[in-house]
Backbone as ProteinMPNN parsed JSONL, in Angstrom:
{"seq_chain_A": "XXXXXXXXXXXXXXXXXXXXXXXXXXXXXXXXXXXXXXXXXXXXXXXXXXXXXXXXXXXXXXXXXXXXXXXXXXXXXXXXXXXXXXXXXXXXXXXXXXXXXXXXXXXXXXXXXXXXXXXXXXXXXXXXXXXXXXXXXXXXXXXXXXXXXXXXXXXXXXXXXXXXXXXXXXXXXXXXXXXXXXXXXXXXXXXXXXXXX", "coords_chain_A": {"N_chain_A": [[-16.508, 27.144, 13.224], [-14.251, 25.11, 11.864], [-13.628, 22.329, 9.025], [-12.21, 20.545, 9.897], [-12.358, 20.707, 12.376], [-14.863, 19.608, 12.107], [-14.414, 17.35, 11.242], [-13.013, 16.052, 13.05], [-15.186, 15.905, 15.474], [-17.466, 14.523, 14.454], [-16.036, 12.043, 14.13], [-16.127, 11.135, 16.755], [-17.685, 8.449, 18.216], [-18.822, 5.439, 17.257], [-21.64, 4.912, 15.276], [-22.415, 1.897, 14.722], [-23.259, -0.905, 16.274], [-22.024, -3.53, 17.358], [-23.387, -6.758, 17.325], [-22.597, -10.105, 17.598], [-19.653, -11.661, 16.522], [-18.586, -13.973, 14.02], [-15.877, -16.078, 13.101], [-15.387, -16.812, 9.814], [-13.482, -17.589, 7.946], [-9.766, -18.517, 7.614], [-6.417, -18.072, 7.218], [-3.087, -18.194, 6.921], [-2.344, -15.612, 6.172], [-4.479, -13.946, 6.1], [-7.711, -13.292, 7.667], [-11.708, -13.992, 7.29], [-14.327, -12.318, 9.409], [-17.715, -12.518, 10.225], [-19.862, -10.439, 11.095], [-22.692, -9.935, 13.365], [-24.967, -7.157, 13.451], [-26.192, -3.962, 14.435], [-27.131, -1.401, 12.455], [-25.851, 2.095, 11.021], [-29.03, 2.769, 10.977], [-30.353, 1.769, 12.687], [-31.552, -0.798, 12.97], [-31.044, -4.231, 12.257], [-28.84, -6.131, 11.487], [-25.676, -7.719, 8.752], [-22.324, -7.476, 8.764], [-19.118, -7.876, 6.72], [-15.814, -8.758, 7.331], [-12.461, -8.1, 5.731], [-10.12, -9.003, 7.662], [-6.123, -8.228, 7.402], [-3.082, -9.997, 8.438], [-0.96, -9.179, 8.225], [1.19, -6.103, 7.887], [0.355, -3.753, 5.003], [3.677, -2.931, 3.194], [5.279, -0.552, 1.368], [7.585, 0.657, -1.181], [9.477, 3.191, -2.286], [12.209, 3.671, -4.042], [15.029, 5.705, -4.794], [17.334, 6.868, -6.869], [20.357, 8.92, -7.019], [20.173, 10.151, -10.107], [17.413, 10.603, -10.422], [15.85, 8.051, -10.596], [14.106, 5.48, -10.678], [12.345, 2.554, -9.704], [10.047, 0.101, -10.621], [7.954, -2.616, -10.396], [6.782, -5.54, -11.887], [3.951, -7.635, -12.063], [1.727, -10.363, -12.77], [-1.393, -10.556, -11.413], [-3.395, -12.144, -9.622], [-5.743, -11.67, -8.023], [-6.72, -9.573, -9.673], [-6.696, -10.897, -12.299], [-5.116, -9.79, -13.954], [-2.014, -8.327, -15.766], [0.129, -6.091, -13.671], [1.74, -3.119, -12.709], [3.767, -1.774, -10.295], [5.119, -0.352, -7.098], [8.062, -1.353, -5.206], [7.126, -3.76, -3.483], [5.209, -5.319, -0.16], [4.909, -7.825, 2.753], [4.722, -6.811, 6.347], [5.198, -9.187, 8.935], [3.389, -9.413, 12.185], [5.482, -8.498, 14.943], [7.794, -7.788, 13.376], [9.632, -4.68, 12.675], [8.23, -2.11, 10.263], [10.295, -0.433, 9.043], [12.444, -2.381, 8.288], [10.945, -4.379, 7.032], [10.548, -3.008, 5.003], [13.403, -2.98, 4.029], [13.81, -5.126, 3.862], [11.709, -6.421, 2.176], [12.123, -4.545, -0.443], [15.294, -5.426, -1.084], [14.494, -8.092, -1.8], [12.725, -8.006, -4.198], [13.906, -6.32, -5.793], [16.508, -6.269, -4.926], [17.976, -4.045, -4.232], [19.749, -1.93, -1.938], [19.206, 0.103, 0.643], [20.526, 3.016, 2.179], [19.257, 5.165, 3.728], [15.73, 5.488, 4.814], [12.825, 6.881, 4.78], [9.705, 7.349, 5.743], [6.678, 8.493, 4.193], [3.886, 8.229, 3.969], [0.532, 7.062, 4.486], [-1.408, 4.405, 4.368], [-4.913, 3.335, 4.285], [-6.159, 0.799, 2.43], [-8.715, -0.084, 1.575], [-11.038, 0.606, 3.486], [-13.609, -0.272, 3.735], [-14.281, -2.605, 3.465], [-11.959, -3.758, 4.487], [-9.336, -3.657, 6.661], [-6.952, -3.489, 6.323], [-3.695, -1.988, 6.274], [-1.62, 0.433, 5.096], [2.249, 1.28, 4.741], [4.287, 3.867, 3.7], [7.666, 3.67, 2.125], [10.057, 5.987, 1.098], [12.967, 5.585, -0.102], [16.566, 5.792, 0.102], [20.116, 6.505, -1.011], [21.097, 4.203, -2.131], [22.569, 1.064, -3.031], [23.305, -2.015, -5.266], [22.203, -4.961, -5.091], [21.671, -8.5, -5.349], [18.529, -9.869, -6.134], [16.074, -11.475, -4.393], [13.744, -13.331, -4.43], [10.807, -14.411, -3.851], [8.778, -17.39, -3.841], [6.398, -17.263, -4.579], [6.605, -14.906, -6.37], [7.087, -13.902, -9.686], [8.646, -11.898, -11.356], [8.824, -8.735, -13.372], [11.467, -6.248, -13.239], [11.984, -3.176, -13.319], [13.811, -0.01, -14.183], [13.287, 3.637, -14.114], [12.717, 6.202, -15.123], [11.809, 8.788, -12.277], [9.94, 10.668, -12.727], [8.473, 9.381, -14.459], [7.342, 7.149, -14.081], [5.754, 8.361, -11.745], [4.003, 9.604, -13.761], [2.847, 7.672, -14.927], [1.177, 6.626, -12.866], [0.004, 8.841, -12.717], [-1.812, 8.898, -14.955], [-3.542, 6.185, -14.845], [-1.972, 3.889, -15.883], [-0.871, 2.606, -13.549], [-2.957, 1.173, -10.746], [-2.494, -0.075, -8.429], [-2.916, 1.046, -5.428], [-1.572, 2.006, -2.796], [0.873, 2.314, -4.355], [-0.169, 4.209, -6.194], [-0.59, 6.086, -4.24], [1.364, 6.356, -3.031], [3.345, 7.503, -4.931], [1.966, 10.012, -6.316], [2.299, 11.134, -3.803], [5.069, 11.343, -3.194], [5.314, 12.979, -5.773], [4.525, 15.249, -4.989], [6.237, 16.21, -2.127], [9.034, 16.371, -3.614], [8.358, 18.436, -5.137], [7.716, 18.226, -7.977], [6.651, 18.923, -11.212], [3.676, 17.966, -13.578], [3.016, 17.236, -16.982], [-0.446, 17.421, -18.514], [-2.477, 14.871, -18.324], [-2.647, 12.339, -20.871], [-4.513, 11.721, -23.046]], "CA_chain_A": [[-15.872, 25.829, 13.265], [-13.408, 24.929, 10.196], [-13.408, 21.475, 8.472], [-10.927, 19.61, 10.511], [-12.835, 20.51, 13.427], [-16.049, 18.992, 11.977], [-14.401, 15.811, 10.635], [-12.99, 15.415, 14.275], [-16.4, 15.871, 16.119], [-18.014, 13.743, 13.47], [-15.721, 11.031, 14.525], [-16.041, 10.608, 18.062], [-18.049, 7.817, 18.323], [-19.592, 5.037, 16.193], [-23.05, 4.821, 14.479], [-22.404, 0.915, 14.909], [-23.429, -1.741, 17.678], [-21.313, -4.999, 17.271], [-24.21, -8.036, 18.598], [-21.724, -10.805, 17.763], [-18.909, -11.839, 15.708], [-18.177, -15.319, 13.894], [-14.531, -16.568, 12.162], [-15.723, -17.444, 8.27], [-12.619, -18.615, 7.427], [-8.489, -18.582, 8.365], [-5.883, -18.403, 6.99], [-1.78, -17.373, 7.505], [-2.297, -13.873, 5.799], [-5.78, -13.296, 6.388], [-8.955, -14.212, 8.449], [-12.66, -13.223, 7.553], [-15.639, -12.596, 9.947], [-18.841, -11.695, 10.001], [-20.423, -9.745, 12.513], [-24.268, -9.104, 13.419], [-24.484, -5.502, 13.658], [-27.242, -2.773, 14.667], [-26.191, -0.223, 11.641], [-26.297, 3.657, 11.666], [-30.046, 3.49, 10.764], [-31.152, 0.751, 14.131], [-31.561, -1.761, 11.68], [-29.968, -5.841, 12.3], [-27.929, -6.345, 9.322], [-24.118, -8.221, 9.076], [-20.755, -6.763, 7.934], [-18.062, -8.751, 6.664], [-14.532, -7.929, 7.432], [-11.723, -9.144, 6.025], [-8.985, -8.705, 8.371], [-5.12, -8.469, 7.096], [-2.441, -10.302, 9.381], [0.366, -8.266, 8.084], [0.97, -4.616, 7.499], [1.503, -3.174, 3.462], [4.781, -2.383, 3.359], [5.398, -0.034, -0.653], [9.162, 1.129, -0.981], [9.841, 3.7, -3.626], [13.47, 3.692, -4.415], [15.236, 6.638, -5.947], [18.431, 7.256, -7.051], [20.609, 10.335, -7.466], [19.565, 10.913, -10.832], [16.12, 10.49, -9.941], [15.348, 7.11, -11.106], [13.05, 4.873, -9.187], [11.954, 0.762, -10.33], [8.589, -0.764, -10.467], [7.965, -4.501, -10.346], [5.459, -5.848, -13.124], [3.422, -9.105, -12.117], [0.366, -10.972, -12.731], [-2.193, -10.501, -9.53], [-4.505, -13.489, -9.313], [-7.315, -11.513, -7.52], [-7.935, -8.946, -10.772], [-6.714, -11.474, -13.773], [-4.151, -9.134, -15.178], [-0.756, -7.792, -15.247], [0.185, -4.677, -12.533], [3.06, -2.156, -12.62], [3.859, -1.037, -8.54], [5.973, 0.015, -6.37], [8.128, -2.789, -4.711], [6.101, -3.667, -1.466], [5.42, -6.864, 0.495], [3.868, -7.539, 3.723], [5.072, -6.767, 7.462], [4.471, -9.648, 9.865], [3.921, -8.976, 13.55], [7.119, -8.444, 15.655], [8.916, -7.061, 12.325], [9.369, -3.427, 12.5], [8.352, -1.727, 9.656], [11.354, -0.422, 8.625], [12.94, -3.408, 9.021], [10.377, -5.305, 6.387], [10.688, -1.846, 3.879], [14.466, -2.696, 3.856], [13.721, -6.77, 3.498], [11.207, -6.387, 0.412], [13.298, -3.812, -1.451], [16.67, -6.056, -1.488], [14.386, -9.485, -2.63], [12.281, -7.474, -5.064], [14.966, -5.354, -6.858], [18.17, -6.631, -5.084], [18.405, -2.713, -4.167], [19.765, -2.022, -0.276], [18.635, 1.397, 0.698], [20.941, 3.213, 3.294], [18.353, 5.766, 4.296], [14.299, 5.221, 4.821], [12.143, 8.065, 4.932], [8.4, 7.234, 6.119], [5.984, 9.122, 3.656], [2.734, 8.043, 3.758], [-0.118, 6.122, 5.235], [-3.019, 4.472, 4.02], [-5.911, 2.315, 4.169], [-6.495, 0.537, 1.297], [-10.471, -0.131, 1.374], [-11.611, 0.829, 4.637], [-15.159, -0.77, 3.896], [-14.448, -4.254, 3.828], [-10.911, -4.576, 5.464], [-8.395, -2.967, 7.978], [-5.217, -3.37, 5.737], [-2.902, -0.566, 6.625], [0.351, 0.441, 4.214], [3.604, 2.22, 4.774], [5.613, 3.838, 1.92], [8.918, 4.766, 2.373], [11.413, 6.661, 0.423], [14.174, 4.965, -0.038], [17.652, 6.462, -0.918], [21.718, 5.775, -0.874], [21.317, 2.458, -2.541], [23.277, 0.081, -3.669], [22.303, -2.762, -6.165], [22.523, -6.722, -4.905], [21.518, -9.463, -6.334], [17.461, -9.853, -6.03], [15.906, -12.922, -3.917], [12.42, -14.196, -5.0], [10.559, -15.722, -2.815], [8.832, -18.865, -4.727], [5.5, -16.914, -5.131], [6.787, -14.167, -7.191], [7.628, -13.971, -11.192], [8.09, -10.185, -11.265], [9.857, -8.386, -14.161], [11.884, -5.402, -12.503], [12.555, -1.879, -14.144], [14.661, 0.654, -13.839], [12.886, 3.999, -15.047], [13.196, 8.094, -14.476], [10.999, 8.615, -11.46], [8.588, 11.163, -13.428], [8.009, 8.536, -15.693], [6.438, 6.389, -12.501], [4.502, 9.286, -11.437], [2.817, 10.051, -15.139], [2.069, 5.917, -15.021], [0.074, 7.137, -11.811], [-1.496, 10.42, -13.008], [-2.532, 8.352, -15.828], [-3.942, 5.101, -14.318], [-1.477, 3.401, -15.618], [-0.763, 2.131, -12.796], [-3.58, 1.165, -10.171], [-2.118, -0.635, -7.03], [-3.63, 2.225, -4.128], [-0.489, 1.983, -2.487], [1.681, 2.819, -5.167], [-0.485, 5.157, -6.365], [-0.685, 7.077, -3.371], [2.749, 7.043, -2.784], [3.876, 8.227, -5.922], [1.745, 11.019, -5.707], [2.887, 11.623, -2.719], [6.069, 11.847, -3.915], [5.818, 14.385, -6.351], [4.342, 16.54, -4.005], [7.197, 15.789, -1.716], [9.701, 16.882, -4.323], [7.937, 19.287, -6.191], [7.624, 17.861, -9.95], [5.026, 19.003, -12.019], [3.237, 16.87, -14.727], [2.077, 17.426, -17.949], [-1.257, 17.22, -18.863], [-2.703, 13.703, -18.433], [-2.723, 11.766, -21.91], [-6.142, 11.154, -23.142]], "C_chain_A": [[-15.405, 25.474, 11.852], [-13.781, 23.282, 9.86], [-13.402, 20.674, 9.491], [-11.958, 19.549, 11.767], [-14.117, 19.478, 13.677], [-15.36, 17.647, 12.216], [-14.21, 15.562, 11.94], [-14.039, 14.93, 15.308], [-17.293, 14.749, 15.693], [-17.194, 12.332, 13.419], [-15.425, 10.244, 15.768], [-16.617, 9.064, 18.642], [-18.688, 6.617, 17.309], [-20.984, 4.825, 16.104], [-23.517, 3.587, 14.479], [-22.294, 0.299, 15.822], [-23.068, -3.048, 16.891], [-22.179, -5.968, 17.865], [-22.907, -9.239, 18.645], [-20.772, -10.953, 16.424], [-18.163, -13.566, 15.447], [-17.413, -15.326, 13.285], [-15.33, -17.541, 11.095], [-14.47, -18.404, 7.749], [-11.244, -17.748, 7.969], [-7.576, -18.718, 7.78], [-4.163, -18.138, 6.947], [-1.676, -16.23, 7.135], [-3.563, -12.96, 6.312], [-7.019, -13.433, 7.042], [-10.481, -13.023, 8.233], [-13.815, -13.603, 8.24], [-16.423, -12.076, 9.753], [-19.825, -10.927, 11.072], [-21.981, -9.328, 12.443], [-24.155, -7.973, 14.344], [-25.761, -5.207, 13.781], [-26.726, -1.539, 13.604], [-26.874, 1.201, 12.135], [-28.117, 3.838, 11.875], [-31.017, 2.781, 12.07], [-31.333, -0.437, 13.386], [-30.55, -3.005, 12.325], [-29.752, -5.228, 10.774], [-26.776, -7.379, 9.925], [-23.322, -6.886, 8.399], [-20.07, -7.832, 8.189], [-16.886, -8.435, 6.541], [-13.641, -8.702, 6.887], [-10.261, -8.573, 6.799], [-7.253, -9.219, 7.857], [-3.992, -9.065, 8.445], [-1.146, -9.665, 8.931], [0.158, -6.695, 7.694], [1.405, -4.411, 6.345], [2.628, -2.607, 3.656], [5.029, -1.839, 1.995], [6.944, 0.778, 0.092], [9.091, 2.04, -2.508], [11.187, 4.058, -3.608], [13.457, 4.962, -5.629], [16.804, 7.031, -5.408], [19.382, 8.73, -7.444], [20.253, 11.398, -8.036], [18.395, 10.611, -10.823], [15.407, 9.481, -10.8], [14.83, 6.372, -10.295], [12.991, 2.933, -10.221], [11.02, 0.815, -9.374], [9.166, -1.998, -10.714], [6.626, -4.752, -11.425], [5.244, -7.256, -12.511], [1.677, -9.429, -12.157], [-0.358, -10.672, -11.054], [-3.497, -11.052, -10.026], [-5.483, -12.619, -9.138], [-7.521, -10.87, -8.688], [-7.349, -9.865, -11.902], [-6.246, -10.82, -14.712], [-2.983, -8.894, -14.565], [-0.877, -6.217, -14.325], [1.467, -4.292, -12.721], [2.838, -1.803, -11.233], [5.106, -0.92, -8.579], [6.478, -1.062, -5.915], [7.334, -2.62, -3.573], [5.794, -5.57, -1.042], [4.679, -6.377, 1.749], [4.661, -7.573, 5.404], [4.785, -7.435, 8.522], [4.619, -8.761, 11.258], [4.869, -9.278, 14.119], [8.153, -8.024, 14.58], [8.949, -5.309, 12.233], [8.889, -2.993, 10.751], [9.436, -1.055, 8.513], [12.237, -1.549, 8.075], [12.297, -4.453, 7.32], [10.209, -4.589, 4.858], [12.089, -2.794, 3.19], [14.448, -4.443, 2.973], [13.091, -6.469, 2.0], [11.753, -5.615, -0.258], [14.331, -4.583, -1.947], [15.557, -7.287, -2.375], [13.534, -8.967, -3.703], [13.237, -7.133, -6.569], [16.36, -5.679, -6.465], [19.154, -5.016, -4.83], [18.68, -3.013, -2.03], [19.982, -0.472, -0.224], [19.436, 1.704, 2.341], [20.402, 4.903, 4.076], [16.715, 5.44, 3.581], [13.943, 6.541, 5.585], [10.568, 7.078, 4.877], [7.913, 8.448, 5.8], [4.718, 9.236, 3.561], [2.127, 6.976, 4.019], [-1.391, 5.443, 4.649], [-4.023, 3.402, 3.84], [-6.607, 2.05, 3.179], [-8.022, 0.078, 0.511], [-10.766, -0.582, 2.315], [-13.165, 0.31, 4.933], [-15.409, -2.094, 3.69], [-12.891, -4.661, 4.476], [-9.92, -3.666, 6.197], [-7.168, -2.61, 7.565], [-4.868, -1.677, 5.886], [-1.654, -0.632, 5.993], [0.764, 1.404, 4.482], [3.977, 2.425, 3.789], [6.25, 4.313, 2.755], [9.229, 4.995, 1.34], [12.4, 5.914, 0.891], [14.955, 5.032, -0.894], [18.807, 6.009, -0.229], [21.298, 4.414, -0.737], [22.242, 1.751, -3.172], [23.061, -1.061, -4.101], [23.421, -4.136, -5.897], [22.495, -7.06, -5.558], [19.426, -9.757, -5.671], [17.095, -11.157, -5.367], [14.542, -12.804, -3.586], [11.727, -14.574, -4.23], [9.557, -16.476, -4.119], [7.045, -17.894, -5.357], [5.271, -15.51, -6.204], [7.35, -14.454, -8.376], [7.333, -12.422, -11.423], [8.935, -9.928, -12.051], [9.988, -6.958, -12.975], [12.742, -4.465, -13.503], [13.095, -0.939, -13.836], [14.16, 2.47, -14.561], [12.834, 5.218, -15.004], [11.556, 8.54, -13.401], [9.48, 9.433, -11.604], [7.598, 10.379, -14.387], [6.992, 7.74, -14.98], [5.444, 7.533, -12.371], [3.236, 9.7, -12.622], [2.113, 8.576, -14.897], [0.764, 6.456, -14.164], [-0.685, 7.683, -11.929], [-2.071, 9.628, -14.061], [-3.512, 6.95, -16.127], [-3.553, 3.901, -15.451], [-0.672, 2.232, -15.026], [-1.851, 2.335, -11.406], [-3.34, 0.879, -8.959], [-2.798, 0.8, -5.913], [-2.384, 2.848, -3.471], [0.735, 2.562, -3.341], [1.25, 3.873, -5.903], [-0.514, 6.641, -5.454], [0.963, 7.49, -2.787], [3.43, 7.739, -3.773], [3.472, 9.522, -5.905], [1.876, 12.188, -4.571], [4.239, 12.462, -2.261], [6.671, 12.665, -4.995], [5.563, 15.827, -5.55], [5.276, 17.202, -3.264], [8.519, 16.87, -2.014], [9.641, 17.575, -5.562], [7.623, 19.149, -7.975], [6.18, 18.259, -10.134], [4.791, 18.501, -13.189], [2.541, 17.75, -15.293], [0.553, 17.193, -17.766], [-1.627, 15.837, -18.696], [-3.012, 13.4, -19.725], [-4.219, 10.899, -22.265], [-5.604, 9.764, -23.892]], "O_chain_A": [[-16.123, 25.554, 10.856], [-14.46, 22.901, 10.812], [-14.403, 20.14, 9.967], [-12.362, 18.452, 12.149], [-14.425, 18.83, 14.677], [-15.632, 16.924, 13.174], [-15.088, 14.832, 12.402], [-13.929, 13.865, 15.916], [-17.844, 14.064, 16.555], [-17.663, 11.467, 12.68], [-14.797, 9.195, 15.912], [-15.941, 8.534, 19.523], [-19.157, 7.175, 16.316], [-21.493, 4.484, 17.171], [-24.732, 3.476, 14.315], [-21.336, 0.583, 16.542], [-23.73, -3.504, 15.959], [-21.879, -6.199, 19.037], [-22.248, -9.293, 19.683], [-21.113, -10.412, 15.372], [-17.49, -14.204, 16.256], [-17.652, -14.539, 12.369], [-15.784, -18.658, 11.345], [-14.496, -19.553, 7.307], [-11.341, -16.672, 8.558], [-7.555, -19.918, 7.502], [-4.375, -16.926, 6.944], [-0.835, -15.574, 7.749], [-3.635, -11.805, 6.733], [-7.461, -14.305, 6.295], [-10.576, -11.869, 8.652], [-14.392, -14.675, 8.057], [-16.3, -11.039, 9.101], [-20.484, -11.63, 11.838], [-22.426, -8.534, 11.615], [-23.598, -7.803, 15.429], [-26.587, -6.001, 13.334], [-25.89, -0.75, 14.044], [-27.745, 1.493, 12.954], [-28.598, 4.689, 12.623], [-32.147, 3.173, 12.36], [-30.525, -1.129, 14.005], [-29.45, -2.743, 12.809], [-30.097, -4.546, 9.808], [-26.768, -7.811, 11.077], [-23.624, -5.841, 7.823], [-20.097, -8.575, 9.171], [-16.66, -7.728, 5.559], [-13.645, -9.891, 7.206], [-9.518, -7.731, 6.295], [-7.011, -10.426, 7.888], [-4.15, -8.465, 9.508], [-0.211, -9.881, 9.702], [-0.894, -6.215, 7.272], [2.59, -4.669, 6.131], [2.6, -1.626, 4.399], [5.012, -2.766, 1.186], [7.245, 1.216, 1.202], [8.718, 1.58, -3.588], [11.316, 5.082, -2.936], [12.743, 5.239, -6.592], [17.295, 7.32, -4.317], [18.881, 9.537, -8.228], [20.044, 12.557, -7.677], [18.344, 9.949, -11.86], [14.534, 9.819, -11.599], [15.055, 6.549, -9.097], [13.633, 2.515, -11.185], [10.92, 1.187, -8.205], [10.285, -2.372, -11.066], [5.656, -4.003, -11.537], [6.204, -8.022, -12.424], [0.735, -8.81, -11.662], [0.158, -10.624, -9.937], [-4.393, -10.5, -10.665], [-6.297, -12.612, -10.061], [-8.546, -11.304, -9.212], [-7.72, -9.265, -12.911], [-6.541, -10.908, -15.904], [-2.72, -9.067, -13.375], [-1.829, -5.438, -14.379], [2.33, -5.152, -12.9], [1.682, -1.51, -10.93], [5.96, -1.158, -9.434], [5.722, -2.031, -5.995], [6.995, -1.628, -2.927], [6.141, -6.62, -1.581], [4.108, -5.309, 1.968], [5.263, -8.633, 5.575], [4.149, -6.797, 9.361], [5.426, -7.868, 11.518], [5.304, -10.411, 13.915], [9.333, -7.922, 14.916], [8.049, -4.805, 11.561], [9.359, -3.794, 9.943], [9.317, -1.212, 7.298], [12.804, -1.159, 7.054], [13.097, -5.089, 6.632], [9.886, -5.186, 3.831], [11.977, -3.278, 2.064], [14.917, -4.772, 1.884], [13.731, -6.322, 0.958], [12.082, -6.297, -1.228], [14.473, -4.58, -3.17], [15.776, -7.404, -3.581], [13.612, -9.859, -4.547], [13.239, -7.5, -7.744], [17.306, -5.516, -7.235], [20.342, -4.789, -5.059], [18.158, -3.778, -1.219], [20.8, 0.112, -0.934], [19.207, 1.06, 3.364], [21.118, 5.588, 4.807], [16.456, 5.231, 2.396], [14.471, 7.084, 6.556], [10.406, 6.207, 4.022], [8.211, 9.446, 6.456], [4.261, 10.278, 3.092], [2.721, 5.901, 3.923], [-2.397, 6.14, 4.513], [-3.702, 2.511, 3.054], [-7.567, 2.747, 2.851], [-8.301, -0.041, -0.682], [-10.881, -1.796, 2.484], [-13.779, 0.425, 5.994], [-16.508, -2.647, 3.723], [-12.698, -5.796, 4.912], [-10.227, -2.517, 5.88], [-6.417, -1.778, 8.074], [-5.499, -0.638, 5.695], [-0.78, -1.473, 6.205], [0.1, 2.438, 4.559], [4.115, 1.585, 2.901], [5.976, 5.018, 3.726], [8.783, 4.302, 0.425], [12.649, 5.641, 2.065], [14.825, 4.723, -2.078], [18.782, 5.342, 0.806], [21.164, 3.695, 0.253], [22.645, 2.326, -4.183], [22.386, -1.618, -3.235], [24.595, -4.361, -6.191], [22.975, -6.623, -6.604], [19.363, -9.789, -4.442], [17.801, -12.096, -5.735], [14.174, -12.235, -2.559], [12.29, -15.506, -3.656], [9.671, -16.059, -5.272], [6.701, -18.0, -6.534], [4.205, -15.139, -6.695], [8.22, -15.323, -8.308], [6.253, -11.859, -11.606], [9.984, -10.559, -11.923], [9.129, -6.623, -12.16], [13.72, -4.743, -14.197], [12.84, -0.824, -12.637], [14.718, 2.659, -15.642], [13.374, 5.128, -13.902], [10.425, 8.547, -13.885], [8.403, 9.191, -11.058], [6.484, 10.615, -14.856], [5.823, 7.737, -15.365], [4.359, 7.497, -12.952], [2.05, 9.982, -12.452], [0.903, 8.467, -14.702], [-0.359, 6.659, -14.625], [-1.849, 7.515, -11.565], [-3.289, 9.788, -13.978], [-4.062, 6.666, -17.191], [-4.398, 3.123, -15.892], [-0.071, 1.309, -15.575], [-1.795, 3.44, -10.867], [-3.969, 1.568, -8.156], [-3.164, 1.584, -6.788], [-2.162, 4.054, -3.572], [1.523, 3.318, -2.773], [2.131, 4.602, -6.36], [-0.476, 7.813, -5.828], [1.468, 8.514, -2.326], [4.162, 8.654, -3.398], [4.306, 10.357, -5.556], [1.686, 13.4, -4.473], [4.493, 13.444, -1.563], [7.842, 12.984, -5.205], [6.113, 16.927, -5.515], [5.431, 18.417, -3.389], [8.963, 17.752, -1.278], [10.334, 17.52, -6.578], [7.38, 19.986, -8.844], [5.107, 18.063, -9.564], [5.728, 18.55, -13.986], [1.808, 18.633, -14.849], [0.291, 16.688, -16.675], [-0.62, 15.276, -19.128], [-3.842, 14.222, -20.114], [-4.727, 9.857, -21.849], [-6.407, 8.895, -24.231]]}, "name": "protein", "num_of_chains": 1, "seq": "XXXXXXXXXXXXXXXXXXXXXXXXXXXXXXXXXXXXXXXXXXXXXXXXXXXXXXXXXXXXXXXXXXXXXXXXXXXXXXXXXXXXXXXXXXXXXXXXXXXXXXXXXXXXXXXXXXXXXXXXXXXXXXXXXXXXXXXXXXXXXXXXXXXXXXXXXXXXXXXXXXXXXXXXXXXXXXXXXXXXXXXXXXXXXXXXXXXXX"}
């Protein structure tokens, strides 16, 4: 039996008994509860979830000559500045695609006439559910950028290896943008220097 086969077997069922579940708090992006649980070991305990009401949506834009743009902004929850990917959030009834193509133009003011779906990923599977899309996104053409009122984002323009070293070099942290970048050299074969002590 190989790997793959294990991990599959090894995920058939859960280790966890749900007793009940109470709404902590509510709010238009996000809602967390808490649930009394039986854990893997038989054991009462809680878990606290916080549940996302939209899906990550990360866009990596790249141009001919293989230039890409990050977004730079403050992020309240860690109390510093962030370099990413553009990205935004996918309500329900918006396709994915659809909400790639939306945050790209008000981000960067870029309109992307092909989307490529690259990568999937759950951004901390041990306290919440959030699920992100990257696309690739190529044949663009450059708008005019539209804000919405909770963003102050500087927007760069920068050679798309240059993004990926940010990454290999932590850099840049976002999960999402990290994993897509990576993703994206893989993708299209680039190989990186050495990481910079």
């Amino acid at each position: 039996m190989n790997i793959c086969e294990k991990i599959t077997l090894n995920n058939s069922r859960s280790p966890w008994k749900r007793l009940s579940s109470k709404k902590i708090y509510d709010n238009p992006w996000i809602c967390i509860d808490e649930d009394q649980v039986i854990n893997p070991s038989g054991n009462l305990g809680i878990y606290g979830k916080v549940q996302m009401k939209n899906l990550a949506i990360g866009i990596i834009p790249i141009d001919p000559d293989s230039n890409t743009w990050l977004v730079g902004q403050y992020r309240y929850m860690l109390d510093q500045y962030s370099w990413e990917i553009p990205m935004g959030g996918c309500p329900q009834g918006e396709l994915p695609e659809e909400a790639a193509l939306r945050e790209l133009k008000e981000e960067t003011g870029l309109v992307a006439n092909r989307l490529t779906r690259i990568q999937e990923i759950h951004t901390s599977n041990s306290v919440t559910n959030e699920f992100g899309i990257v696309f690739l996104a190529e044949n663009l053409e450059q708008k005019n950028a539209e804000l919405e009122e909770t963003e102050d984002i500087t927007t760069v323009k920068i050679p798309l290896i240059e993004a990926i070293q940010m990454a290999y070099e932590n850099k840049i942290t976002d999960s999402i943008s990290v994993s897509g970048l990576l993703k994206v050299a893989l993708l299209k074969k680039i190989e990186l220097p050495p990481a910079k002590k």
